[in-house]
C-alpha positions in Angstrom: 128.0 128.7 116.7 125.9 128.1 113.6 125.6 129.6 110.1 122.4 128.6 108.3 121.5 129.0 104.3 118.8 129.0 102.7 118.1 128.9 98.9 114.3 129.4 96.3 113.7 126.1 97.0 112.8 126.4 100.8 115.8 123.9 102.0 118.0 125.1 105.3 121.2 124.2 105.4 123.3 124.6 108.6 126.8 124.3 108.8 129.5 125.2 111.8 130.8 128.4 112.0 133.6 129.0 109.3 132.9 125.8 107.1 132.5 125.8 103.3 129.2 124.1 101.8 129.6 120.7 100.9 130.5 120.0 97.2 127.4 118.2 97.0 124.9 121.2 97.2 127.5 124.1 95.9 125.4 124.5 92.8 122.0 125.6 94.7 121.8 128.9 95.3 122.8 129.8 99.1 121.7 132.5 101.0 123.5 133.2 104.3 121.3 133.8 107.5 122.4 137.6 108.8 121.5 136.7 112.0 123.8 134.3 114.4 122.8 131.2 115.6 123.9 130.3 118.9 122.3 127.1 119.8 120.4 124.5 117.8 118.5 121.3 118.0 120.7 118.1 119.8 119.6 116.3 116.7 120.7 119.0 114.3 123.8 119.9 116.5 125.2 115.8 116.0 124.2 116.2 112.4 126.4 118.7 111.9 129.2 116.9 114.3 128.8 113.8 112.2 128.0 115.1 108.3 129.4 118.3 108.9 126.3 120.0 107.5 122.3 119.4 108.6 120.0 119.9 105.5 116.4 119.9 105.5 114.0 120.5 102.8 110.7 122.4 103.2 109.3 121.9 100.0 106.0 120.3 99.9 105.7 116.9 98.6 102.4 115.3 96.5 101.7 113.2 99.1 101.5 115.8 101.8 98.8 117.8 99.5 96.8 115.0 98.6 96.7 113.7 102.6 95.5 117.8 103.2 92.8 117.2 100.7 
């Protein structure tokens, strides 16, 4: 199983069950998923088996606006 954060900033962050955010993203403001997740992507599931976390960022870039334009 999976626990998933998200934060103001749009970014998802999904760790394995039990585990502690990384050091490296402590200072963002997590907010736990209520809901359970029992199965995820294969690319996000050997994310997590290799990192220990998957973190992806929503947030739109310049680039993407202008090419919308």
């Amino acid at each position: 199983m999976f626990d998933v954060y998200r934060n103001d900033k749009r970014d998802l962050l999904v760790l394995s069950t039990g585990s502690a955010v990384p050091v490296l993203y402590s200072a963002h403001r997590w907010r736990k998923s209520r809901k359970r997740v029992l199965k995820v992507s294969d690319g996000i599931k050997s994310a997590v088996q290799a990192r220990g976390y998957y973190l992806r960022s929503l947030r739109a870039s310049k680039e993407r606006i202008i090419e919308v334009e």
